[in-house]
PDB file with one MODEL, atoms N, CA, C and O in Angstrom:
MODEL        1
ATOM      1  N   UNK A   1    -106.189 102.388  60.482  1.00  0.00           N
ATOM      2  CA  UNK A   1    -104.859 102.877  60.794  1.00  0.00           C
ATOM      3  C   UNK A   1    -103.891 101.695  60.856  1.00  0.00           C
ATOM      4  O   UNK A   1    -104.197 100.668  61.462  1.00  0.00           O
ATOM      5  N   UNK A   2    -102.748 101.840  60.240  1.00  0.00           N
ATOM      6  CA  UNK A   2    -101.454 100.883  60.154  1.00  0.00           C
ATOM      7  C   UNK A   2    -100.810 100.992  61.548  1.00  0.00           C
ATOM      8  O   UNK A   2    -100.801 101.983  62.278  1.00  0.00           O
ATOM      9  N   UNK A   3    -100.361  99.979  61.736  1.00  0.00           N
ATOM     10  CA  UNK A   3     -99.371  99.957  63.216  1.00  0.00           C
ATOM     11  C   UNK A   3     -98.272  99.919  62.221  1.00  0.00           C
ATOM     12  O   UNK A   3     -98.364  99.688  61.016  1.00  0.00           O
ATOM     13  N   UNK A   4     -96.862 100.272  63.163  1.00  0.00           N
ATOM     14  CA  UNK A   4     -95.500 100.374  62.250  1.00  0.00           C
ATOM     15  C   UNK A   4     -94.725  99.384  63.104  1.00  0.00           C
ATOM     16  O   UNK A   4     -95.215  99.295  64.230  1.00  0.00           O
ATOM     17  N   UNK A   5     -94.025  98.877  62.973  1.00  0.00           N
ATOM     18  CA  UNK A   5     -93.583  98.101  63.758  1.00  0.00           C
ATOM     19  C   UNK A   5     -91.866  98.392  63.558  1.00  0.00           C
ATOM     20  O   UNK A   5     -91.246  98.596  62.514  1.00  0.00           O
ATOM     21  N   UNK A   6     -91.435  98.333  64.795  1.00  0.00           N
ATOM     22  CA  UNK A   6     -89.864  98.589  64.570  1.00  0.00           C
ATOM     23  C   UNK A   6     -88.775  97.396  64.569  1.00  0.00           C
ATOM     24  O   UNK A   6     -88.427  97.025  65.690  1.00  0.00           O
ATOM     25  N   UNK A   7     -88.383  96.959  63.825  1.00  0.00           N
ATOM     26  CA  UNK A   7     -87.564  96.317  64.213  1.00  0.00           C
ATOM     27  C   UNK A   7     -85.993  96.403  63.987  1.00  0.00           C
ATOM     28  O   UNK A   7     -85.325  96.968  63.120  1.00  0.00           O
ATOM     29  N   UNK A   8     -85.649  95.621  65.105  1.00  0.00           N
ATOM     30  CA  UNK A   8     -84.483  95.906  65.365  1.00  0.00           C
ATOM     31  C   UNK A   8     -83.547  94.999  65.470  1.00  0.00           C
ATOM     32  O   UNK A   8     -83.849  93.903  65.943  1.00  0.00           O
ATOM     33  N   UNK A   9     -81.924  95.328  64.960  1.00  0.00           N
ATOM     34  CA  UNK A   9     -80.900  94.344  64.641  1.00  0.00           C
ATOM     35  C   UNK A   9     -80.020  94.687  65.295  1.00  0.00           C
ATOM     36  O   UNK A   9     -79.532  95.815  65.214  1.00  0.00           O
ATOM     37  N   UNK A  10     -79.379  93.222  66.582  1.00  0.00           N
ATOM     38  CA  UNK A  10     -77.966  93.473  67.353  1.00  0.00           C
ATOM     39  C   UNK A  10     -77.125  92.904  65.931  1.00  0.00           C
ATOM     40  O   UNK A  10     -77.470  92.007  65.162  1.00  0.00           O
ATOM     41  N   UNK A  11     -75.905  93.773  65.896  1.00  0.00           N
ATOM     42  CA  UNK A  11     -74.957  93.179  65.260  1.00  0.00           C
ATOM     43  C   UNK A  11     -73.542  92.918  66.050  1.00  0.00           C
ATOM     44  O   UNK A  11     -73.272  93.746  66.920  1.00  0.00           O
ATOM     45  N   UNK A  12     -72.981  92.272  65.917  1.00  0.00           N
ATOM     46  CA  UNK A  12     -71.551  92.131  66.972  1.00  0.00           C
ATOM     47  C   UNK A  12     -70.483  92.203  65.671  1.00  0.00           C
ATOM     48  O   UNK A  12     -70.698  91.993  64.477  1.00  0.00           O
ATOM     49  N   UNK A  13     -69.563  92.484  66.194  1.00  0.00           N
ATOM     50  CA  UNK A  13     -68.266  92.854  65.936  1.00  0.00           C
ATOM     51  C   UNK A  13     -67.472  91.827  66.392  1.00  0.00           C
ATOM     52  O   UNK A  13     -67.280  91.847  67.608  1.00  0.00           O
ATOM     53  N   UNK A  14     -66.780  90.634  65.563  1.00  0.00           N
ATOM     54  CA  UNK A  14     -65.705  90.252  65.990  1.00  0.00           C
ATOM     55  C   UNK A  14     -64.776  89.601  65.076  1.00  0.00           C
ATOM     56  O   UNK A  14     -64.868  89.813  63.867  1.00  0.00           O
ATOM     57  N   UNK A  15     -63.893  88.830  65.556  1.00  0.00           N
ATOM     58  CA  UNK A  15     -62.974  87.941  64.404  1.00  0.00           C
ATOM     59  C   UNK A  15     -63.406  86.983  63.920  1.00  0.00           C
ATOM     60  O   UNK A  15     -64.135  86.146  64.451  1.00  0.00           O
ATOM     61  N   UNK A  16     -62.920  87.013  62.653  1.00  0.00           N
ATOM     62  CA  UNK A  16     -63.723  85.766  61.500  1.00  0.00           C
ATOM     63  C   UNK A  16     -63.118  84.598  62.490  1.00  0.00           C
ATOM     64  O   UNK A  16     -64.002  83.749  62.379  1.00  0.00           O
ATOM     65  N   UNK A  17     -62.629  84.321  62.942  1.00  0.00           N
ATOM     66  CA  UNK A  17     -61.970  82.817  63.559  1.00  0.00           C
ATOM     67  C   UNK A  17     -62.527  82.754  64.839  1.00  0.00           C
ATOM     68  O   UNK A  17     -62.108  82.092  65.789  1.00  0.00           O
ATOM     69  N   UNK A  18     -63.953  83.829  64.777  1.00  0.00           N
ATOM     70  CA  UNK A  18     -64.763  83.487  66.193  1.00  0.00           C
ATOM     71  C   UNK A  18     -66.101  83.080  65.982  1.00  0.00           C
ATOM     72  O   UNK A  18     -66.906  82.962  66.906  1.00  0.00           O
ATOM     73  N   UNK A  19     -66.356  82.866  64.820  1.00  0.00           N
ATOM     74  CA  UNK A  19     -67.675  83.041  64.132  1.00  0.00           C
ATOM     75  C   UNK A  19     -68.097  81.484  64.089  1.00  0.00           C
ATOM     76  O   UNK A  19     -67.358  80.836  63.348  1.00  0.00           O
ATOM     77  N   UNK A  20     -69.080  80.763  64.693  1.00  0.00           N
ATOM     78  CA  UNK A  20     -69.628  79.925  64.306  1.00  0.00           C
ATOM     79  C   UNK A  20     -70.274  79.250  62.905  1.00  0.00           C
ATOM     80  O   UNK A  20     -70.677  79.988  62.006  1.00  0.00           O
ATOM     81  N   UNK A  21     -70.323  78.107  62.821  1.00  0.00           N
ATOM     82  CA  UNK A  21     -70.434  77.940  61.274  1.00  0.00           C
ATOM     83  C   UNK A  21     -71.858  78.173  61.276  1.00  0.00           C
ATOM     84  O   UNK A  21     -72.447  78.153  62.356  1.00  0.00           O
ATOM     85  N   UNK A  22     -72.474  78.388  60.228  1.00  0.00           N
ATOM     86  CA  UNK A  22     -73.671  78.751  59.276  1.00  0.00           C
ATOM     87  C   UNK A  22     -74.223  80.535  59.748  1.00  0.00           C
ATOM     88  O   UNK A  22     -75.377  80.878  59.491  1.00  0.00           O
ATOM     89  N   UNK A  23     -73.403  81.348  60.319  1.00  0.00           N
ATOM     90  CA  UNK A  23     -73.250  82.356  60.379  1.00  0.00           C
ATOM     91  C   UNK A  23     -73.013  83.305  59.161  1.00  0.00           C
ATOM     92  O   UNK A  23     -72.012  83.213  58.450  1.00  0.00           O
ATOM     93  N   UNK A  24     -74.131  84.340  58.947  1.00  0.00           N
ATOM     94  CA  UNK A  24     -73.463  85.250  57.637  1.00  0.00           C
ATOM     95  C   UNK A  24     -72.863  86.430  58.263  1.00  0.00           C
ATOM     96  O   UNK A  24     -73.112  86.592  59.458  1.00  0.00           O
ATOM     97  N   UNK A  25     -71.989  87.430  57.564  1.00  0.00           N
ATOM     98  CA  UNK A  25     -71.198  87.833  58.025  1.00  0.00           C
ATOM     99  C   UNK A  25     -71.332  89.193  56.954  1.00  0.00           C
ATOM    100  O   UNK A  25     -72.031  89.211  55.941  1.00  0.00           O
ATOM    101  N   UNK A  26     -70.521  90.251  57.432  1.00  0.00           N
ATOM    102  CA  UNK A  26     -70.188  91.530  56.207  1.00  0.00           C
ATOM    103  C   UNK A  26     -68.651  91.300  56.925  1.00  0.00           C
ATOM    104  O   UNK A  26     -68.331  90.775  57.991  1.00  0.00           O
ATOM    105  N   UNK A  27     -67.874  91.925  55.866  1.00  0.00           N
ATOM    106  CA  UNK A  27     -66.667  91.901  56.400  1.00  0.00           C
ATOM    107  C   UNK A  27     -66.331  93.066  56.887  1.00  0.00           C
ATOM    108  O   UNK A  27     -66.343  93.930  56.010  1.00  0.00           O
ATOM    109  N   UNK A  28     -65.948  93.562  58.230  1.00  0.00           N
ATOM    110  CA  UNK A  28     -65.254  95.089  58.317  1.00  0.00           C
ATOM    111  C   UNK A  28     -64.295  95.806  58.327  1.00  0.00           C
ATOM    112  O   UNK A  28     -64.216  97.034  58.315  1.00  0.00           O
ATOM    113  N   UNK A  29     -63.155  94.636  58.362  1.00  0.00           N
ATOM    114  CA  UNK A  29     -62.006  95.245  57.900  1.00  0.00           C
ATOM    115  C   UNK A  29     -60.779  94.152  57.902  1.00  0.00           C
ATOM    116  O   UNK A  29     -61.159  92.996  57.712  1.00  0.00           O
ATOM    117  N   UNK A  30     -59.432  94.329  58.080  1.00  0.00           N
ATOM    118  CA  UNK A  30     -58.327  93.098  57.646  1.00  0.00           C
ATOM    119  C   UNK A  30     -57.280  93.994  58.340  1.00  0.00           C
ATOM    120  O   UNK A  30     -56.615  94.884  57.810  1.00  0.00           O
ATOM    121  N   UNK A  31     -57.262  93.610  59.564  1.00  0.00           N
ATOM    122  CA  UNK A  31     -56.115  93.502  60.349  1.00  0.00           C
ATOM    123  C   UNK A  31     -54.597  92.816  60.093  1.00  0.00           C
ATOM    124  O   UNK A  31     -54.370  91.900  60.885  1.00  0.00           O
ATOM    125  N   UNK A  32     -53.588  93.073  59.196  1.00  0.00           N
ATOM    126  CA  UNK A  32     -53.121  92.241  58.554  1.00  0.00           C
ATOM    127  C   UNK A  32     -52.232  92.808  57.582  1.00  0.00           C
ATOM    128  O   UNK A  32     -52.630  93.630  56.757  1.00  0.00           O
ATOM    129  N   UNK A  33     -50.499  92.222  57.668  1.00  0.00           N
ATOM    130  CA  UNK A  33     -50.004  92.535  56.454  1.00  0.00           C
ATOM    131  C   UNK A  33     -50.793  93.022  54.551  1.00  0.00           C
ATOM    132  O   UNK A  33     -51.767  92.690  53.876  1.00  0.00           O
ATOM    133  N   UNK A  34     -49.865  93.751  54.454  1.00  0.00           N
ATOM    134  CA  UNK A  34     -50.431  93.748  52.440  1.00  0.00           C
ATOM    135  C   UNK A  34     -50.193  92.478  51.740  1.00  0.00           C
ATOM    136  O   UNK A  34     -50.501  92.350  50.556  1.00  0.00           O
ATOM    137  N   UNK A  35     -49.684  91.582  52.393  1.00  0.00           N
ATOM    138  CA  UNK A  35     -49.214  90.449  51.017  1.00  0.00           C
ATOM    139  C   UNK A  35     -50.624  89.585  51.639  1.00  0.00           C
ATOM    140  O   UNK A  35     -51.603  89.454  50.905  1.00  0.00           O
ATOM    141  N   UNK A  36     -50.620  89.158  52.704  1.00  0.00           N
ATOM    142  CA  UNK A  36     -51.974  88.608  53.181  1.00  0.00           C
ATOM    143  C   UNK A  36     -53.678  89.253  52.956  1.00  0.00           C
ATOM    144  O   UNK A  36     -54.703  88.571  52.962  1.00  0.00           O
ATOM    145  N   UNK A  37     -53.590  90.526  52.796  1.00  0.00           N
ATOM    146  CA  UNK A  37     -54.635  91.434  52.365  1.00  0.00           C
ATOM    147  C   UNK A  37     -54.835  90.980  50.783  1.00  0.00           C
ATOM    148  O   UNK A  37     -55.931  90.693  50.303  1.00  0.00           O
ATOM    149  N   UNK A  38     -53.795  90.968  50.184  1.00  0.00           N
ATOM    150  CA  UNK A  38     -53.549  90.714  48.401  1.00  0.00           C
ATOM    151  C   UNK A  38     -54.252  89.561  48.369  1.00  0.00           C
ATOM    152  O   UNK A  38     -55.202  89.415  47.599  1.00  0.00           O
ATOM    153  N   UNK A  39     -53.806  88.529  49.299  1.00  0.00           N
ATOM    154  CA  UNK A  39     -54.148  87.155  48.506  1.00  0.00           C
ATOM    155  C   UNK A  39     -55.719  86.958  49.024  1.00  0.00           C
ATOM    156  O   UNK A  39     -56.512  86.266  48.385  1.00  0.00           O
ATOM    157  N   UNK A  40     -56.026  87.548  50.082  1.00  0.00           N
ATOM    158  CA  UNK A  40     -57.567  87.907  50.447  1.00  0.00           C
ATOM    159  C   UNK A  40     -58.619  88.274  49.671  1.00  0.00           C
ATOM    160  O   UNK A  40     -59.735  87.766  49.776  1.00  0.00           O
ATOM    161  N   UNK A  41     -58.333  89.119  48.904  1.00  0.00           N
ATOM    162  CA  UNK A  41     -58.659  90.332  48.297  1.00  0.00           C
ATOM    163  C   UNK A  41     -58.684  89.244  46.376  1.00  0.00           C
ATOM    164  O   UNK A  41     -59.424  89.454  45.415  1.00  0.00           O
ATOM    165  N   UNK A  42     -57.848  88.443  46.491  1.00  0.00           N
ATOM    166  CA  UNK A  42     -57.706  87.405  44.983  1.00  0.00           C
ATOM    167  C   UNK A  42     -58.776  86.906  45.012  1.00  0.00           C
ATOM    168  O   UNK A  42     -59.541  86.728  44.063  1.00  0.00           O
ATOM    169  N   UNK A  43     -58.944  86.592  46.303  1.00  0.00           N
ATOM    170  CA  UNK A  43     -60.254  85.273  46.674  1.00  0.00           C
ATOM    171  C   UNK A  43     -61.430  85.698  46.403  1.00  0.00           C
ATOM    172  O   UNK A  43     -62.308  84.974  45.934  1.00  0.00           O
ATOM    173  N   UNK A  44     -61.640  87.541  46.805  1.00  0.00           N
ATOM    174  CA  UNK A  44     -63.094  87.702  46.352  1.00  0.00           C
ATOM    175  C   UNK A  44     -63.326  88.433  48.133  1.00  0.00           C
ATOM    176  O   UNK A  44     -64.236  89.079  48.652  1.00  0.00           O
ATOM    177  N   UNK A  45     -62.259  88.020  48.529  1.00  0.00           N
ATOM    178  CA  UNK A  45     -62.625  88.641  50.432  1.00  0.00           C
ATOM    179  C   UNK A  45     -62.310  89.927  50.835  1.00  0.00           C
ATOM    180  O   UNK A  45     -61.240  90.400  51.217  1.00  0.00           O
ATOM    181  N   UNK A  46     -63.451  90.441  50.686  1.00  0.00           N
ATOM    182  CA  UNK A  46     -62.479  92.179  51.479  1.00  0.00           C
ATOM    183  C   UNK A  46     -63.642  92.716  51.848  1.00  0.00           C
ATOM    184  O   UNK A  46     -64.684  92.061  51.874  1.00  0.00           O
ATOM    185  N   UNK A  47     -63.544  94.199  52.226  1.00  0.00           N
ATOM    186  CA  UNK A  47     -64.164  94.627  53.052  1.00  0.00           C
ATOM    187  C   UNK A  47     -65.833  95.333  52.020  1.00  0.00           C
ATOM    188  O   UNK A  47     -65.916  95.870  50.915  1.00  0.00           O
ATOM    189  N   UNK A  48     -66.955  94.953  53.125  1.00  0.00           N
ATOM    190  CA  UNK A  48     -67.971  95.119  52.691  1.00  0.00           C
ATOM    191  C   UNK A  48     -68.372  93.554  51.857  1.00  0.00           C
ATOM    192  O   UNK A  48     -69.557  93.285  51.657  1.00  0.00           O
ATOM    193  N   UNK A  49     -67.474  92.776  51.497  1.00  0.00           N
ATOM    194  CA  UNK A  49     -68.282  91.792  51.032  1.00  0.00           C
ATOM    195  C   UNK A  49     -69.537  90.517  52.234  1.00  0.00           C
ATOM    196  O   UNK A  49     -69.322  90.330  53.431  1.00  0.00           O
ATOM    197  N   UNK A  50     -70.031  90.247  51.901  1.00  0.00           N
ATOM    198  CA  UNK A  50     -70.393  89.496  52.850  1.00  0.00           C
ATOM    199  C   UNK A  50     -70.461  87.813  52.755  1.00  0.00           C
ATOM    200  O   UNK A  50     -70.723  87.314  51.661  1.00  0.00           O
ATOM    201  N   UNK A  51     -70.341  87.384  53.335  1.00  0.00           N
ATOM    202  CA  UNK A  51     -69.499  86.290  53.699  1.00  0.00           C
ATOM    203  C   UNK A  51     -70.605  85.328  54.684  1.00  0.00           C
ATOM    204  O   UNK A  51     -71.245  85.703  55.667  1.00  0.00           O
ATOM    205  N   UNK A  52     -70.571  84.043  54.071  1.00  0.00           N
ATOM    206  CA  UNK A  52     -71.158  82.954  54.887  1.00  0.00           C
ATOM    207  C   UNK A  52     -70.276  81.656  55.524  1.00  0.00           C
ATOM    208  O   UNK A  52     -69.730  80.911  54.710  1.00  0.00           O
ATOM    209  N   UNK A  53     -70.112  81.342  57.150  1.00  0.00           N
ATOM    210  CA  UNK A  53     -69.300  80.600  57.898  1.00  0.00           C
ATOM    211  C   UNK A  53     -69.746  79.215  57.121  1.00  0.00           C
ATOM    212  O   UNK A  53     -70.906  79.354  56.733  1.00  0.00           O
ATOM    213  N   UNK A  54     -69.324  78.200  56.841  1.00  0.00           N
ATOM    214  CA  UNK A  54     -69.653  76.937  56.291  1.00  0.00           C
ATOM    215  C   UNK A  54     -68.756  76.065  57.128  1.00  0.00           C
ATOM    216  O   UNK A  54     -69.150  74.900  57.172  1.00  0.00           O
ATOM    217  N   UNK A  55     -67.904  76.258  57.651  1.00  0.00           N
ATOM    218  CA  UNK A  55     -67.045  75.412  58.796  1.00  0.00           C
ATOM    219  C   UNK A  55     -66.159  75.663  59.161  1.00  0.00           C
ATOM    220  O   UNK A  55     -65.051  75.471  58.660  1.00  0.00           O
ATOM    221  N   UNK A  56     -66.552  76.368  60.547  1.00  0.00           N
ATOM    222  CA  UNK A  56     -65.496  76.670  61.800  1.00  0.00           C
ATOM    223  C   UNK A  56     -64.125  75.543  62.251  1.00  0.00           C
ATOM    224  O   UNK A  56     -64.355  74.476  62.820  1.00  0.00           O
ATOM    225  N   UNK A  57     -62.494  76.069  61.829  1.00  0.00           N
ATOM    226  CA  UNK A  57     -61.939  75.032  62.405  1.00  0.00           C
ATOM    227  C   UNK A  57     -60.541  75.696  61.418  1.00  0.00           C
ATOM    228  O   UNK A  57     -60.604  76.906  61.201  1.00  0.00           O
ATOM    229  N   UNK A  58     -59.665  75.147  61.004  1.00  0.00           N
ATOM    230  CA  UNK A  58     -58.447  75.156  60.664  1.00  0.00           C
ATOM    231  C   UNK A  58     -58.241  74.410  59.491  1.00  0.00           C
ATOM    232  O   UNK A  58     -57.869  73.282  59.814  1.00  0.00           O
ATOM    233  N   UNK A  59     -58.328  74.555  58.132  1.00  0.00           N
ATOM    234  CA  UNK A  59     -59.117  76.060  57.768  1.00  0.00           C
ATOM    235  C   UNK A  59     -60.772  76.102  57.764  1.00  0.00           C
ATOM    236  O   UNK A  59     -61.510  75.224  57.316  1.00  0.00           O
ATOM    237  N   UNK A  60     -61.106  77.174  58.293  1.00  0.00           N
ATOM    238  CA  UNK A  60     -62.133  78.337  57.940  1.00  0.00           C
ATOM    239  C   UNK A  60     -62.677  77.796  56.715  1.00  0.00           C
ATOM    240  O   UNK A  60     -61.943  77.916  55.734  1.00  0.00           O
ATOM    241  N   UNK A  61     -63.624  77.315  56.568  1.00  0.00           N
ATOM    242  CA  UNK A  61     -64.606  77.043  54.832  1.00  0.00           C
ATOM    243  C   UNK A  61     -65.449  78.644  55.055  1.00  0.00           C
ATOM    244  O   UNK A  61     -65.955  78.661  56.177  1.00  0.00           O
ATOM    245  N   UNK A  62     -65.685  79.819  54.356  1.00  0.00           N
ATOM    246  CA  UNK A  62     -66.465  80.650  53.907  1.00  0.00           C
ATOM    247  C   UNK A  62     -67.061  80.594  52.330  1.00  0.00           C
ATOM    248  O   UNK A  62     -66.307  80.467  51.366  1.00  0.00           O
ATOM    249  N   UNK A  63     -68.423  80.699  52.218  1.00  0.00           N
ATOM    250  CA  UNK A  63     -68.887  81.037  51.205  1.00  0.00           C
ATOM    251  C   UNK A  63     -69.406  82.355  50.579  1.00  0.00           C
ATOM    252  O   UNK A  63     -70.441  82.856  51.018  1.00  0.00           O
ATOM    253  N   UNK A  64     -68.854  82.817  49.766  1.00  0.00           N
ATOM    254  CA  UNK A  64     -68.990  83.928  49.344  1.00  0.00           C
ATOM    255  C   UNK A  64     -69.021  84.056  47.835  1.00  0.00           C
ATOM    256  O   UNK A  64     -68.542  83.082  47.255  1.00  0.00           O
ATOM    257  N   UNK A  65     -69.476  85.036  47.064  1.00  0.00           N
ATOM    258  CA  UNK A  65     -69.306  84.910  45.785  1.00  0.00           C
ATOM    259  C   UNK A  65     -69.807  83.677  44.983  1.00  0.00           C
ATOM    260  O   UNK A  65     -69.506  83.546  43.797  1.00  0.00           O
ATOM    261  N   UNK A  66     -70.611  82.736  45.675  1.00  0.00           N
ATOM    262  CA  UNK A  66     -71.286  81.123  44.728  1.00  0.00           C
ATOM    263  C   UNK A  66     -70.066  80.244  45.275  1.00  0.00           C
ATOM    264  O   UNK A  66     -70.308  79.037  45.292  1.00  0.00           O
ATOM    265  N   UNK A  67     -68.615  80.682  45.793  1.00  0.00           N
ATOM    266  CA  UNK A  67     -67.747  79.731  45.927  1.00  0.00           C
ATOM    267  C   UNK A  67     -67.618  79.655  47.225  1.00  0.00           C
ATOM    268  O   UNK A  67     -68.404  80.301  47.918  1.00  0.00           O
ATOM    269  N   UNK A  68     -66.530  78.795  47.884  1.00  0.00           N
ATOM    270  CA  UNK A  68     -66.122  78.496  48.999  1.00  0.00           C
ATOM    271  C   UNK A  68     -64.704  78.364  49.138  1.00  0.00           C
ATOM    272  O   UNK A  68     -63.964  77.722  48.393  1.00  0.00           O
ATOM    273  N   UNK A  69     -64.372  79.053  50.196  1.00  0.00           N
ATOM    274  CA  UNK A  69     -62.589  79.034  49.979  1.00  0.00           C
ATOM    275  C   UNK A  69     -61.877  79.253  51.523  1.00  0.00           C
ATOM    276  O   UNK A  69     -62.163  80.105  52.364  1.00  0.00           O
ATOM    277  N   UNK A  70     -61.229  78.571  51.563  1.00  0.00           N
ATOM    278  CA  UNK A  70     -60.490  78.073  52.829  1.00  0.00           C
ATOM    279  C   UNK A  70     -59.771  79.246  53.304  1.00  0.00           C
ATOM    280  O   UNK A  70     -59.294  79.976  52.435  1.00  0.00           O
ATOM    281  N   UNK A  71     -59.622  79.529  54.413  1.00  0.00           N
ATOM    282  CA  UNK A  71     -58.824  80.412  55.200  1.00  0.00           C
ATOM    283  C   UNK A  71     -58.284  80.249  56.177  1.00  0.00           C
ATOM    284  O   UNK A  71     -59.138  80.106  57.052  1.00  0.00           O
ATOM    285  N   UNK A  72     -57.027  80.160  56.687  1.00  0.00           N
ATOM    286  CA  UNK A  72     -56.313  79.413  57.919  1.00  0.00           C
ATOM    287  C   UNK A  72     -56.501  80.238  59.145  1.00  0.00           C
ATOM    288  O   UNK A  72     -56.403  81.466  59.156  1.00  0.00           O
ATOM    289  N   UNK A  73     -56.762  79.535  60.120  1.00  0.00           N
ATOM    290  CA  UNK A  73     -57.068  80.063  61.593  1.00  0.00           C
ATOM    291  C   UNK A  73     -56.064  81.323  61.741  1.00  0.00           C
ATOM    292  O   UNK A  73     -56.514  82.424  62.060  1.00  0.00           O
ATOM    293  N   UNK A  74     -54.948  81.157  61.543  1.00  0.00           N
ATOM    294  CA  UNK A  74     -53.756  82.645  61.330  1.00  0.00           C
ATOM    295  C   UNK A  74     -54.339  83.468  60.438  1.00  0.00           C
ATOM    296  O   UNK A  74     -53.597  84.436  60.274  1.00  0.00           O
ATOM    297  N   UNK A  75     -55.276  83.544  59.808  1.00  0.00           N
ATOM    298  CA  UNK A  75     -55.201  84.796  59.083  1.00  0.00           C
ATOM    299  C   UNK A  75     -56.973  85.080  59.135  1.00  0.00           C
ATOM    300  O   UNK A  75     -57.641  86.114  59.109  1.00  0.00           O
ATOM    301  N   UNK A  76     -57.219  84.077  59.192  1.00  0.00           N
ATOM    302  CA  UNK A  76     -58.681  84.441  59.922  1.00  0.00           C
ATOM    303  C   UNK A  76     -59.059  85.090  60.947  1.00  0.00           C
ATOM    304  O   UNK A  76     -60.095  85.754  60.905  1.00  0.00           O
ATOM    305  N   UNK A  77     -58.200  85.012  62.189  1.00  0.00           N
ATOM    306  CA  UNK A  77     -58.039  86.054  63.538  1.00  0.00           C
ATOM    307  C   UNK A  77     -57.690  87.489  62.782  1.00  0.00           C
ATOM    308  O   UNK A  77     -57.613  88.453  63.544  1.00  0.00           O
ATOM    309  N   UNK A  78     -57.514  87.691  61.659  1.00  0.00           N
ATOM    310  CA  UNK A  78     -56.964  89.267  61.648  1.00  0.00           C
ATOM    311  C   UNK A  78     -58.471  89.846  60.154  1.00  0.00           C
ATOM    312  O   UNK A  78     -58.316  90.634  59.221  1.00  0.00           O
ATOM    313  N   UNK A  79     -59.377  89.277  60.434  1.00  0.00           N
ATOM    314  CA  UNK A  79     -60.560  89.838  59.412  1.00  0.00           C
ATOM    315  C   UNK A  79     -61.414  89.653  60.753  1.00  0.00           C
ATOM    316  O   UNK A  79     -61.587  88.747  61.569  1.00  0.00           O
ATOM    317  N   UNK A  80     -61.950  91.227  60.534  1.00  0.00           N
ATOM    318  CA  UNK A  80     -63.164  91.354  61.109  1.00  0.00           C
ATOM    319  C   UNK A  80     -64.554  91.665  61.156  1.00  0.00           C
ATOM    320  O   UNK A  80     -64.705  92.812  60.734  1.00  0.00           O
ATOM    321  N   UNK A  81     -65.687  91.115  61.502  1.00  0.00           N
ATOM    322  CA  UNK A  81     -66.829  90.805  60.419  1.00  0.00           C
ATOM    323  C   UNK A  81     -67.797  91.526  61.551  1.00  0.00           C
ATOM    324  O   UNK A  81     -67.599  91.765  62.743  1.00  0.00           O
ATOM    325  N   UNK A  82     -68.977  91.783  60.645  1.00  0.00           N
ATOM    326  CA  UNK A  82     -69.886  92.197  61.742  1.00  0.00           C
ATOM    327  C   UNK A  82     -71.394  91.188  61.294  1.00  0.00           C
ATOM    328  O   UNK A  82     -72.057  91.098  60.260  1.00  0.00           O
ATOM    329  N   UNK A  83     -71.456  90.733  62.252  1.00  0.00           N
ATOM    330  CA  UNK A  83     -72.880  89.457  62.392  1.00  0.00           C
ATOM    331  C   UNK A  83     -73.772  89.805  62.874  1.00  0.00           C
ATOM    332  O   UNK A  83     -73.864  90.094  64.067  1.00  0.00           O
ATOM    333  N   UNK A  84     -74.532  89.849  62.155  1.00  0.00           N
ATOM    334  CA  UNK A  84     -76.320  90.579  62.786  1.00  0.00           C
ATOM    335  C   UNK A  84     -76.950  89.616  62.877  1.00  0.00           C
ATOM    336  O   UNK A  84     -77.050  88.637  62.136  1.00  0.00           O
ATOM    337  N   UNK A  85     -77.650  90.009  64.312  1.00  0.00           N
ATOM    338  CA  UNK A  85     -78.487  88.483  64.343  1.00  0.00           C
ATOM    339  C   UNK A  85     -79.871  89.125  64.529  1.00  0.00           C
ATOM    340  O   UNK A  85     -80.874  88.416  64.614  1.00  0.00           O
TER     341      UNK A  85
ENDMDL
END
């Protein structure tokens, strides 16, 4: 007989500009003007993508997509990610 084993994932909810670096991330949503959503959204950043912290600070390094692309502490407080640990 197989044992099943359950396992289980906390995920938290918070702002990308709270996220420690080497943290992966899904994105859940963009709190945030449309012209700031647009240029988000150029980068490859929006919702459901998932997203890796590479360095916490002003700007934000995320890797996503093979690339890495800067995001300023102002507009990083308004994306919100969910981190499963």
């Amino acid at each position: 007989m197989e044992a099943t084993v359950a396992m289980t994932t906390h995920s938290t909810r918070c702002r990308l500009d709270q996220v420690t670096a080497g943290t992966c991330c899904t994105v859940e949503s963009i709190e945030s003007g449309e012209i700031a959503i647009q240029r988000l959204m150029a980068m490859g950043l929006c919702v459901g993508r998932q997203i890796e912290i590479i360095r916490h600070g002003n700007p934000l390094i995320v890797r996503l997509l093979g690339a890495r692309i800067g995001v300023s502490a102002r507009v990083a407080h308004h994306v919100i990610v969910d981190c499963a640990s």
